[in-house]
Residue frames as a rotation matrix with the C-alpha (Angstrom) as fourth column:
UNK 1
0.565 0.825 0.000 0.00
0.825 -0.565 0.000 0.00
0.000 0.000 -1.000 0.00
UNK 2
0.563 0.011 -0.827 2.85
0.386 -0.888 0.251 2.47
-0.731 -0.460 -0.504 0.57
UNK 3
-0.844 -0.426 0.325 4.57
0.440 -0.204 0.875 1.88
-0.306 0.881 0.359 -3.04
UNK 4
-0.389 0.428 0.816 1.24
0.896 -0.033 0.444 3.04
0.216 0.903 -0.370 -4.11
UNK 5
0.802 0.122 -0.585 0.57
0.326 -0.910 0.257 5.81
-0.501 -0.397 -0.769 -1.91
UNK 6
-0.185 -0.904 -0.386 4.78
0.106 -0.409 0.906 6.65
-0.977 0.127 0.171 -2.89
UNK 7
-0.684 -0.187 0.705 4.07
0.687 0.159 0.709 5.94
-0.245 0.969 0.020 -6.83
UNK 8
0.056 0.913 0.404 1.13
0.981 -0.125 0.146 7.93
0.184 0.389 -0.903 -6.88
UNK 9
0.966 -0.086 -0.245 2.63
-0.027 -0.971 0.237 11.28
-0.258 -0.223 -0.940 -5.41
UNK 10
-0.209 -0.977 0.048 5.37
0.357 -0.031 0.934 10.42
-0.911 0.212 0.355 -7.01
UNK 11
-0.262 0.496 0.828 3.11
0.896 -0.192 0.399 10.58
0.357 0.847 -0.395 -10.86
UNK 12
0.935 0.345 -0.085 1.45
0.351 -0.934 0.072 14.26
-0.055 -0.097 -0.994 -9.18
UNK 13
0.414 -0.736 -0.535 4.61
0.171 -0.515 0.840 15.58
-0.894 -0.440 -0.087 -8.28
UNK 14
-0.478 -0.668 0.571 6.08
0.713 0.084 0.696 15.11
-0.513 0.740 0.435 -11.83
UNK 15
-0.002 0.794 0.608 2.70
0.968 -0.151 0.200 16.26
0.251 0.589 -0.768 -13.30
UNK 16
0.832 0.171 -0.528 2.70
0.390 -0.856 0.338 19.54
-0.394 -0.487 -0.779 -11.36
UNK 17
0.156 -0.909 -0.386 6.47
0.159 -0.362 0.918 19.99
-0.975 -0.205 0.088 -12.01
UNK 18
-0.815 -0.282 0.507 6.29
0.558 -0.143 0.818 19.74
-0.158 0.949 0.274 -15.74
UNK 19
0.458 0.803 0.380 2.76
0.824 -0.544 0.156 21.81
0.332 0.242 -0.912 -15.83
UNK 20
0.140 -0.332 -0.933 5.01
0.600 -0.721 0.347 24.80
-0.787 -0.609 0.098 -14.32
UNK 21
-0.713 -0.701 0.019 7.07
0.313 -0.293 0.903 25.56
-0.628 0.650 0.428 -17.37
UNK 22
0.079 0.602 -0.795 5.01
-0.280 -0.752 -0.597 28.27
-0.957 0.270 0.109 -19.76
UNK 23
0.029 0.240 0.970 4.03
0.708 0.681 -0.189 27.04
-0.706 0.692 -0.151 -23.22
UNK 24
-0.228 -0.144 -0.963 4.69
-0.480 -0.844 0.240 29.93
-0.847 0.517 0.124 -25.82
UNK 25
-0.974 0.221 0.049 3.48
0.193 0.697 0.690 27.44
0.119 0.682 -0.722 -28.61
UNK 26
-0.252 0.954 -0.161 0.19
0.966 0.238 -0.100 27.09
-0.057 -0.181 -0.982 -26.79
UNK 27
-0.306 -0.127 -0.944 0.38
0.432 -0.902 -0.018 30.83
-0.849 -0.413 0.331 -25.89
UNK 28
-0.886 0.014 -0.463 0.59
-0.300 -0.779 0.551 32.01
-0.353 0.627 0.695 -29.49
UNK 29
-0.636 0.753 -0.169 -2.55
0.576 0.609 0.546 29.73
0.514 0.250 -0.821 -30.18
UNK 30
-0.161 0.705 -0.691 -4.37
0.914 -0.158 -0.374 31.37
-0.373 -0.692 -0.619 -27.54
UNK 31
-0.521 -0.255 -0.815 -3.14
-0.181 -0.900 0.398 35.03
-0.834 0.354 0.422 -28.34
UNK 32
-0.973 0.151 -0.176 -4.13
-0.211 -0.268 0.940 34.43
0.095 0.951 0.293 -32.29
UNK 33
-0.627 0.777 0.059 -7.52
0.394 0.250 0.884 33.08
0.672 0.578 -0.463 -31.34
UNK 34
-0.416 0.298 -0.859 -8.49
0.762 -0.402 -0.508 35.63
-0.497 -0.866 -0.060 -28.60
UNK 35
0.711 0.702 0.033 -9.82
0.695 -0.695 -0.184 39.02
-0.106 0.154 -0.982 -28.98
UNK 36
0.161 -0.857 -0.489 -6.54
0.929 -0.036 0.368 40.49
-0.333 -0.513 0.791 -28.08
UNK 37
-0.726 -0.679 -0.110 -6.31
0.559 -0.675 0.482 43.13
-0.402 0.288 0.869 -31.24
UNK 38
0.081 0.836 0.543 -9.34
0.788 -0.387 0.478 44.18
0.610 0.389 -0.690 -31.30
UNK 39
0.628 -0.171 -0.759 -7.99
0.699 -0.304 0.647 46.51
-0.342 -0.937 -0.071 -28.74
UNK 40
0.463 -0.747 -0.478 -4.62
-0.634 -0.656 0.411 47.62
-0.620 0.113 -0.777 -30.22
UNK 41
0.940 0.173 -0.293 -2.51
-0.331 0.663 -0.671 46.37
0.079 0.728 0.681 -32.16
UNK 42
0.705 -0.621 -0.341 0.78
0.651 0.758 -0.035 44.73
0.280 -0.197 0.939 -32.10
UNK 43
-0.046 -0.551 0.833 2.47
0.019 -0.834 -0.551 48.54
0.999 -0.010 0.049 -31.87
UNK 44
0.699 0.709 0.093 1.43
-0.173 0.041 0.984 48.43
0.694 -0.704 0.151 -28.17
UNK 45
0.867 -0.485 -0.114 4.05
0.447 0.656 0.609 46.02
-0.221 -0.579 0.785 -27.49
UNK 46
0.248 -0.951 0.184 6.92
0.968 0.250 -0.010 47.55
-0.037 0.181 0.983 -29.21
UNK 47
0.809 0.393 0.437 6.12
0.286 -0.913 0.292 51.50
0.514 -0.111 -0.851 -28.34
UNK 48
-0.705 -0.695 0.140 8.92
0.319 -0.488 -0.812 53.54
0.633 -0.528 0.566 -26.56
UNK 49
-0.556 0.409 0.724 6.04
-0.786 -0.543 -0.297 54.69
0.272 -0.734 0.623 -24.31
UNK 50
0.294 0.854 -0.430 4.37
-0.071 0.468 0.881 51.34
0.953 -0.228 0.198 -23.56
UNK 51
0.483 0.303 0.822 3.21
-0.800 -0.230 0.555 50.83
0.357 -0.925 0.132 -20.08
UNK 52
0.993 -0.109 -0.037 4.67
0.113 0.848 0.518 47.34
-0.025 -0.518 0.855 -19.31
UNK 53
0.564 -0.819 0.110 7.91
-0.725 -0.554 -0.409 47.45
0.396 0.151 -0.906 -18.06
UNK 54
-0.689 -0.599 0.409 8.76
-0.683 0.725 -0.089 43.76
-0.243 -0.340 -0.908 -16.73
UNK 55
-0.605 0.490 -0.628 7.39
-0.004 0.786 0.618 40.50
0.796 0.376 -0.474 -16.72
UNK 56
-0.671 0.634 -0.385 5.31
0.691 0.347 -0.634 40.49
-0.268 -0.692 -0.671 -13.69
UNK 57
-0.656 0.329 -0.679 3.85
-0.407 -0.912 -0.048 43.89
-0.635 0.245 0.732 -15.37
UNK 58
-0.558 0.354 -0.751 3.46
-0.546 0.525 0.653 41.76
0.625 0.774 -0.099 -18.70
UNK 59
-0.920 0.089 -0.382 1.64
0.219 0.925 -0.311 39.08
0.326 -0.370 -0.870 -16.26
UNK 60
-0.578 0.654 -0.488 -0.82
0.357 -0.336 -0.872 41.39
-0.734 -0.678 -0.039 -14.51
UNK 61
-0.704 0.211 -0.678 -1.24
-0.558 -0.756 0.344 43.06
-0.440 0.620 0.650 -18.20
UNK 62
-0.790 -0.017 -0.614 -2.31
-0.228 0.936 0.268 39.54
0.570 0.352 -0.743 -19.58
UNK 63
-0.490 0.744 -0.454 -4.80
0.866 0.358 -0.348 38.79
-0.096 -0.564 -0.820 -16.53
UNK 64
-0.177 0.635 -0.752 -6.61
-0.242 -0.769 -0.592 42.67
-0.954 0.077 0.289 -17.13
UNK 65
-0.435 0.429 -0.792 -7.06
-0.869 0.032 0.494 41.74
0.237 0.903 0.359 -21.04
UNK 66
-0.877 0.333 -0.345 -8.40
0.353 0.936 0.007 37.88
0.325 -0.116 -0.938 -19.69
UNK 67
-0.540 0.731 -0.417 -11.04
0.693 0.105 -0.713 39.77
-0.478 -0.674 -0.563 -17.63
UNK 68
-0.440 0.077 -0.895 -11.71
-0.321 -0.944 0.077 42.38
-0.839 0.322 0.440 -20.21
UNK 69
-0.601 0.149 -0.785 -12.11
-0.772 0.147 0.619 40.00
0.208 0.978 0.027 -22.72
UNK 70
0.298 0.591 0.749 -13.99
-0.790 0.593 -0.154 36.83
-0.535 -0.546 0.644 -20.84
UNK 71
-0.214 -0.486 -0.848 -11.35
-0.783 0.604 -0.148 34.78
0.584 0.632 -0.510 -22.59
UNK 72
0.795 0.478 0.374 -11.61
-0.588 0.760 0.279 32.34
-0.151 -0.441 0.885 -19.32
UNK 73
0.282 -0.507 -0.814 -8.27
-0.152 0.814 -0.560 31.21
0.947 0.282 0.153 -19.27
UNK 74
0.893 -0.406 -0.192 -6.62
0.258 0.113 0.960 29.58
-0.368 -0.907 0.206 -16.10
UNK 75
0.795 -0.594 -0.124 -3.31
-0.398 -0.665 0.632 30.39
-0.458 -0.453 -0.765 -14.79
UNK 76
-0.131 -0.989 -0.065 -1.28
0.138 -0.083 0.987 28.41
-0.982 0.120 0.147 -16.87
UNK 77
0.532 0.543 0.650 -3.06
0.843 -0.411 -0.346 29.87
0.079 0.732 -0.677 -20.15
UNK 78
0.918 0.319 -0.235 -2.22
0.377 -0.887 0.267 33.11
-0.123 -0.334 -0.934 -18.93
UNK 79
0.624 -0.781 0.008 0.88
-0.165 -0.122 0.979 32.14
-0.764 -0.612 -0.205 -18.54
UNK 80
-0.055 -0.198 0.979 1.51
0.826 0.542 0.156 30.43
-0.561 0.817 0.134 -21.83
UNK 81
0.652 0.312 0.691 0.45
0.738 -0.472 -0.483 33.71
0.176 0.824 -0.538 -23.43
UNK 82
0.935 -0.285 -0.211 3.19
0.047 -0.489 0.871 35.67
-0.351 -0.825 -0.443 -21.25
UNK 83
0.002 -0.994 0.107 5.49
0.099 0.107 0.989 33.98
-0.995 0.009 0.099 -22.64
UNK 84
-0.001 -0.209 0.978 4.93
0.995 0.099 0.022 33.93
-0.101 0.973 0.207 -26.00
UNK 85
0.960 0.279 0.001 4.51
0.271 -0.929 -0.252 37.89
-0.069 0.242 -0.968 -25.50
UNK 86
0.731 -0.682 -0.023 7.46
-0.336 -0.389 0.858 38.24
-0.594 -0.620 -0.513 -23.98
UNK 87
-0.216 -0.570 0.793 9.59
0.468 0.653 0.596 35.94
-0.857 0.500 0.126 -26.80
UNK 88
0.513 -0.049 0.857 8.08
0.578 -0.717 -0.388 38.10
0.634 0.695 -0.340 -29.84
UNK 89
0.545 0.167 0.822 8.03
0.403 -0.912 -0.082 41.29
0.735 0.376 -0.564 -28.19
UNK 90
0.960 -0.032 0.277 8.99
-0.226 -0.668 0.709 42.46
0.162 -0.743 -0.649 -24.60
UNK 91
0.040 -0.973 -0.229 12.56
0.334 0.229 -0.914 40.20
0.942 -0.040 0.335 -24.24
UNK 92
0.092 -0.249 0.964 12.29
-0.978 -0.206 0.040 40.80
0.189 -0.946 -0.262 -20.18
UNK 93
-0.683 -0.697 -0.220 14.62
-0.560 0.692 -0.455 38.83
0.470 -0.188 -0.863 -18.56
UNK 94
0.391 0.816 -0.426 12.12
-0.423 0.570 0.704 35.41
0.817 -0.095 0.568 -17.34
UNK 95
0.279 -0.314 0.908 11.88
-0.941 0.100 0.324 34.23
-0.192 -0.944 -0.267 -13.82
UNK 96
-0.677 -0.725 0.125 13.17
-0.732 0.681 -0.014 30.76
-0.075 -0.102 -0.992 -13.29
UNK 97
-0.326 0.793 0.514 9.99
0.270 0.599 -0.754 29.17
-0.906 -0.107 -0.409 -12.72
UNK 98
0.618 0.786 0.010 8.82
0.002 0.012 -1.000 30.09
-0.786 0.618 0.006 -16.22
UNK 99
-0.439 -0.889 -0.126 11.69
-0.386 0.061 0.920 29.14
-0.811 0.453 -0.371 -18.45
UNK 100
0.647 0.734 0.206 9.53
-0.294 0.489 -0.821 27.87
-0.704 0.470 0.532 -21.64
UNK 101
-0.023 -0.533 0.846 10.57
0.737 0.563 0.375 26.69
-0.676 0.632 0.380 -24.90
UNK 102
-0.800 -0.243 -0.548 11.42
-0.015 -0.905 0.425 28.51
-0.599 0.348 0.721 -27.60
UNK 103
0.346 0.936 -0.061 8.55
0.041 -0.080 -0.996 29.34
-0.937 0.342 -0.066 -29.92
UNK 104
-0.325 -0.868 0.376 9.22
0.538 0.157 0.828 29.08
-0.778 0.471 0.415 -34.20
């Protein structure tokens, strides 16, 4: 009984640990089939006067267009789309916990 108690939070534990890491793949999927530019367009991001100045900015920016738009994503959606902003456009240096792959 306790290899399966041990195997079984051993399978979550992975599962959680690889669900951390931010999809920028999935991200641009989300991003291209949202509402996103009905808003602004892609100048936004690449303005000398835009408002976002880090990634936790970019993060909070990302959850005000989610509730603005009633996209309804969860937190690692959100996240997925973070990164892929950040990889086109913003280049702010990424915390550890969200290291993603590269998008192509």
């Amino acid at each position: 009984m306790k290899f399966i108690a041990l195997c079984t939070a051993s399978l979550v534990l992975s599962m959680s640990a690889h669900a951390a890491a931010p999809d920028p793949i999935n991200g641009k999927r989300l991003f291209e089939q949202s509402r996103c530019l009905s808003c602004h367009t892609t100048e936004v991001f690449t303005s000398p006067t835009r408002k976002v100045k880090s990634y936790a900015a970019l993060e909070s920016q990302v959850r005000r267009c989610d509730a603005n738009l009633s996209t309804n994503w969860f937190d690692d959606q959100i996240l997925d789309v973070v990164s892929y902003l950040n990889q086109m456009y913003y280049k702010f240096p990424t915390p550890a916990s969200a290291t993603p792959a590269r998008v192509q």
